[in-house]
C-alpha positions as CSV (number, residue, x, y, z in Angstrom):
1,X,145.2,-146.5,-197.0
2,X,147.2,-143.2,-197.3
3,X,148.4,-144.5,-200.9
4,X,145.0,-145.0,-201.8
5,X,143.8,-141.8,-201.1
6,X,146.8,-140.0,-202.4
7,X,146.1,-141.9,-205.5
8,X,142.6,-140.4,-205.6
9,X,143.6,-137.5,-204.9
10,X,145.5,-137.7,-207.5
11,X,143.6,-138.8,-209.8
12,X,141.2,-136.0,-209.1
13,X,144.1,-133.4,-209.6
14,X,144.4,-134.9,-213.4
15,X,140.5,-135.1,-214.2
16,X,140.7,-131.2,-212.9
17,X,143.2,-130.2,-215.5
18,X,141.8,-132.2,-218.0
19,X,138.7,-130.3,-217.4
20,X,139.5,-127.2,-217.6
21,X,142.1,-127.6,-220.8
22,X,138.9,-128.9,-223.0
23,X,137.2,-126.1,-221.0
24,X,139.5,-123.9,-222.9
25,X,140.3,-125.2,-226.4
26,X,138.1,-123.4,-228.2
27,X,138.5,-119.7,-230.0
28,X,138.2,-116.7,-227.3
29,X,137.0,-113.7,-229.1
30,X,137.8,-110.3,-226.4
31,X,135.2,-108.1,-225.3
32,X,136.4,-105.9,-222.5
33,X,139.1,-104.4,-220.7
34,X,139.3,-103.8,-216.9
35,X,142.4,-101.8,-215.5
36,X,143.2,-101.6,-211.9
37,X,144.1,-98.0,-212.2
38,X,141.7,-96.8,-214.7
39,X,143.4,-93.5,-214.9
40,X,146.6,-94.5,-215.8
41,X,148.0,-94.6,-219.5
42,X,148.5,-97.7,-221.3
43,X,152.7,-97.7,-222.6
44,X,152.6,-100.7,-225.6
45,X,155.1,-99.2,-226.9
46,X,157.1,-100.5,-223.3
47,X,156.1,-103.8,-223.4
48,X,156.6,-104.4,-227.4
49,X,157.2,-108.3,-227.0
50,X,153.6,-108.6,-225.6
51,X,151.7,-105.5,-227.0
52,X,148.3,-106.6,-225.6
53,X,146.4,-104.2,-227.4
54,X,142.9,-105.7,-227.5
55,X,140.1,-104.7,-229.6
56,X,136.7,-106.5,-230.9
57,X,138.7,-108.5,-233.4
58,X,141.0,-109.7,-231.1
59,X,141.2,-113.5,-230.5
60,X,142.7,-116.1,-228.7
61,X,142.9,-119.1,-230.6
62,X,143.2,-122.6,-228.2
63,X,143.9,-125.6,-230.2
64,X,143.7,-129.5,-228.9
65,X,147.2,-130.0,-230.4
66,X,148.4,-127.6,-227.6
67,X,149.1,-124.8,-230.8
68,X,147.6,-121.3,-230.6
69,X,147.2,-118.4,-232.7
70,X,146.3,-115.1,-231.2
71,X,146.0,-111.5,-232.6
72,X,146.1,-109.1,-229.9
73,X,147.3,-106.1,-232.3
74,X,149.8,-108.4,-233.6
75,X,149.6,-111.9,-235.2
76,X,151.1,-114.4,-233.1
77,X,151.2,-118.2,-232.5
78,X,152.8,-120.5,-230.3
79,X,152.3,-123.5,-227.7
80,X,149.8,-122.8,-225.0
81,X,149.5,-124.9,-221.5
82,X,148.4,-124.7,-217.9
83,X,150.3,-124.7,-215.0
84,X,149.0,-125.7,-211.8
85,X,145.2,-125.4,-213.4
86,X,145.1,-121.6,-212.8
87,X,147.6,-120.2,-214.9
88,X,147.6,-120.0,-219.2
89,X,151.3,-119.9,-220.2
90,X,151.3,-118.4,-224.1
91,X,155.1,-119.9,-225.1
92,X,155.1,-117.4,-229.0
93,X,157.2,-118.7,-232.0
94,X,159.0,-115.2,-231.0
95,X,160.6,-116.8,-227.9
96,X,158.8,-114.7,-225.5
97,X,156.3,-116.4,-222.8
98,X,153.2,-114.8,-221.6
99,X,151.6,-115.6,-218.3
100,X,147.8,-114.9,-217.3
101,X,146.0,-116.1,-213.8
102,X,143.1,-118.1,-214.8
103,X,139.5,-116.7,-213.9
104,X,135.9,-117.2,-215.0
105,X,132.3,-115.5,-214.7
106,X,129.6,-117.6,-216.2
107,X,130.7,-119.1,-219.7
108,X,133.7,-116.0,-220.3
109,X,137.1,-116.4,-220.0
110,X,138.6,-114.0,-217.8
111,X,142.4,-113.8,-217.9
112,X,144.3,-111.6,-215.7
113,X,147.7,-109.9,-216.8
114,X,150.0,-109.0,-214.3
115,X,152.4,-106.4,-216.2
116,X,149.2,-104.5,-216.9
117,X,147.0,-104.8,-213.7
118,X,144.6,-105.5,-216.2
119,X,142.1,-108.3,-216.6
120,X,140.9,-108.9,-220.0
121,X,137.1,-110.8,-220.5
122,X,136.8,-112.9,-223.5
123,X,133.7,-115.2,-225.0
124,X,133.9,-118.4,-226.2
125,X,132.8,-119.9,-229.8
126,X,133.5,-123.2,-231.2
127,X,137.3,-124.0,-231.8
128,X,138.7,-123.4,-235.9
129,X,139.5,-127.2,-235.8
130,X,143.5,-128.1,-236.1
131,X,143.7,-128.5,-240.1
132,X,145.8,-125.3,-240.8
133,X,144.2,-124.5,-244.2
134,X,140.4,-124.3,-243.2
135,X,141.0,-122.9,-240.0
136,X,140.3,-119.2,-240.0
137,X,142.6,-118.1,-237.4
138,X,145.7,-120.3,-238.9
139,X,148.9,-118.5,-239.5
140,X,148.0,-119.8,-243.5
141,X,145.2,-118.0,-243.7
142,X,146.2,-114.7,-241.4
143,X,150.0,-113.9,-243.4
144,X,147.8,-110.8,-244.5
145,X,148.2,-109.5,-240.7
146,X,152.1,-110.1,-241.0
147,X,154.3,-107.3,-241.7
148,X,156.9,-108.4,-244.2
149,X,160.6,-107.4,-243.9
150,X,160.8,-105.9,-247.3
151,X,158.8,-104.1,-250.0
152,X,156.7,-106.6,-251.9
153,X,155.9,-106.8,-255.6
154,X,152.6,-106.2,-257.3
155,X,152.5,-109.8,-257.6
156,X,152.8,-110.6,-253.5
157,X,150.3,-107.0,-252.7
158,X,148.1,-108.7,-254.9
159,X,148.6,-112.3,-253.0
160,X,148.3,-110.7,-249.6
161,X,144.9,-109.6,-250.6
162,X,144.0,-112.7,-251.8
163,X,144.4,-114.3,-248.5
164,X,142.7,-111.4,-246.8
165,X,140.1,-112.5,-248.8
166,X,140.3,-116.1,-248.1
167,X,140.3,-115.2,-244.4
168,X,136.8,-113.7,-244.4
169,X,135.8,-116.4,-247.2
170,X,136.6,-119.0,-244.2
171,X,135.3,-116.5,-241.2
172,X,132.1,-116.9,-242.8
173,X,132.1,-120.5,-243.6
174,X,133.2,-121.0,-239.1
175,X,130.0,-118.7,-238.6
176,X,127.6,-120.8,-240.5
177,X,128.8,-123.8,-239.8
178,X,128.8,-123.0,-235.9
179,X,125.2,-121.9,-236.5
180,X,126.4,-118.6,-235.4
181,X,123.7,-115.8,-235.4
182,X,126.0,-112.7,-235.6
183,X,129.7,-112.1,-236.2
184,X,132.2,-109.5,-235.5
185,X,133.3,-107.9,-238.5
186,X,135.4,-105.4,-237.4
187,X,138.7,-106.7,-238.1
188,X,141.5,-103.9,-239.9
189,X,141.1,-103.8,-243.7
190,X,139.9,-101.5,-246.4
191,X,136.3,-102.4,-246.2
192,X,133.3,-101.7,-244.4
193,X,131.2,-104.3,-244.0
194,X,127.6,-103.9,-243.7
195,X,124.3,-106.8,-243.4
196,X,123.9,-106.8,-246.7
197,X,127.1,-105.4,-248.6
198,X,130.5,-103.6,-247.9
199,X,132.5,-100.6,-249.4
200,X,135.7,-99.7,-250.0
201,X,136.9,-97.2,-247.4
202,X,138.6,-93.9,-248.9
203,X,142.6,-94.7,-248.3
204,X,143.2,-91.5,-246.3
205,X,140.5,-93.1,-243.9
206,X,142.1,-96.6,-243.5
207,X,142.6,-97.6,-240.0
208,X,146.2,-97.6,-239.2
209,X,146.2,-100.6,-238.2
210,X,145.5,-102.0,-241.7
211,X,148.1,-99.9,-243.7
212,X,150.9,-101.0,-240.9
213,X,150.1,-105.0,-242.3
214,X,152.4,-103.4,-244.9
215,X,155.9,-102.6,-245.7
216,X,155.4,-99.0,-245.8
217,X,152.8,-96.6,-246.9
218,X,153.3,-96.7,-250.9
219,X,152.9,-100.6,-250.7
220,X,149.6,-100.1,-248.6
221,X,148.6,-97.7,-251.2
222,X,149.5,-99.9,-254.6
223,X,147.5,-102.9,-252.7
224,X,144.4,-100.2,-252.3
225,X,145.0,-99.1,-255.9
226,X,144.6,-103.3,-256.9
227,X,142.0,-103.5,-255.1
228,X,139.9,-99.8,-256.2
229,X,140.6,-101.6,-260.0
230,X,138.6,-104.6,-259.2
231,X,135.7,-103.1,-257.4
232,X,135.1,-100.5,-260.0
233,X,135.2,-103.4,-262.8
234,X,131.5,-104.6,-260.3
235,X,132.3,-108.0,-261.3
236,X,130.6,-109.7,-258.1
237,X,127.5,-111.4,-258.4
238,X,125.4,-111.4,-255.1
239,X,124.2,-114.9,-254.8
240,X,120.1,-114.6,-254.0
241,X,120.3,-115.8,-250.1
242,X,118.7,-114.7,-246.9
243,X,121.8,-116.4,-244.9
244,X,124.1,-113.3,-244.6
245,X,127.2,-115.7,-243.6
246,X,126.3,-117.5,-247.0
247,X,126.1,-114.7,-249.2
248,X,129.8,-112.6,-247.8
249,X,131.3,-116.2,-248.1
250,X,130.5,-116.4,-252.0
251,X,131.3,-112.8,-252.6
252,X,134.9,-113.0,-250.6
253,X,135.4,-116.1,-252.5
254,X,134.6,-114.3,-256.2
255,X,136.7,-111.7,-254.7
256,X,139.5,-113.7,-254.3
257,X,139.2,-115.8,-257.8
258,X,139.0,-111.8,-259.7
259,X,142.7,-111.0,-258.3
260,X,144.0,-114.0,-259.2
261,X,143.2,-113.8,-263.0
């Protein structure tokens, strides 16, 4: 009798995890911040390895395959699991682990981080899917958010703006196919998107967080002055659609085709 009912309770233990993992594999896009102290300063520049500096773009990417992909300031991926089915353990390609406790209101995510006394609120949309090159939040399609090591050439500026390109081309494509009804757009980049167009943002007026993607400041600039050439050439052609996610979709796309002639 005793190993029956440690076998259900068993049993019951698994179905809980199980739960909660699909539960969680889908794409957690943040929406607030809630700080124990609310009056103290935030130091990222202490905890560098897990910089936690969340804004409307950031996401938390929760695959089936037990991958993830995350930008929380910083581009990251890694294996994600939970221990004892209240805790998400982030294990990054960078060799650093991040643990959060595990809490929910409603359908949001809730995930409390210790090192910051802070709980950060997150809501949930459907996953990317696991096939690297049509998911929008895959490394392959986010290398634009990278820093790289060393100056690049015209030829990789003008690369790196093709897959910023590509990311929103896909962005798009996850929103319509999701049957979304709105989207954040607010992600780092020379462009302001509007609902029914975009402009390019005067360089001295580029969020910082865009020119940092870059080696250094005269590479940010060289990418900008690619992409003023193309979008004073006007070669887009606004497809005739009421579906918003439809139309950005064919103009990223054109976007990216224009660079790579």
């Amino acid at each position: 009798m005793n190993k029956l009912l440690c076998l259900m309770a068993l049993c019951l233990l698994l179905a809980a995890c199980q739960s909660r993992r699909e539960r969680m594999t889908r794409v957690w896009f943040f929406t607030v911040a809630d700080f124990e102290n609310e009056g103290a300063p935030v130091d990222y520049a202490a905890d560098i390895d897990n910089p936690m500096n969340l804004s409307p773009e950031s996401f938390l990417n929760l695959q089936s395959d037990g991958h993830y992909t995350s930008y929380f300031g910083r581009y990251d991926e890694g294996e994600w699991s939970i221990r004892e089915n209240k805790t998400l353990e982030l294990a990054s390609g960078r060799g650093t682990r991040s643990e959060f406790d595990i809490r929910y209101a409603g359908r949001d995510l809730k995930l409390y981080y210790a090192p910051r006394s802070a709980q950060y609120t997150f809501q949930p949309y459907a996953g990317g899917g696991d096939k690297e090159e049509s998911n929008p939040f895959s490394r392959r399609n986010n290398y634009w958010r990278i820093k790289p090591a060393q100056k690049e050439s015209d030829a990789q500026l003008r690369a790196r703006l093709v897959n910023y390109f590509h990311y929103w081309e896909l962005y798009f494509k996850w929103g319509e196919k999701n049957g979304l009804t709105t989207l954040t757009v607010n992600s780092p980049g020379p462009l302001r998107l509007y609902g029914n167009g975009f402009e390019l943002i005067p360089f001295e007026k580029e969020d910082y967080d865009w020119q940092n993607h870059f080696y250094d400041t005269a590479d940010a600039h060289h990418a900008y002055d690619q992409l003023h050439e193309l979008m004073d050439k006007r070669l887009i052609q606004w497809p005739n659609t009421d579906n918003r996610f439809v139309m950005f979709a064919s103009v990223f796309q054109q976007m990216q085709q224009h660079l790579r002639q």
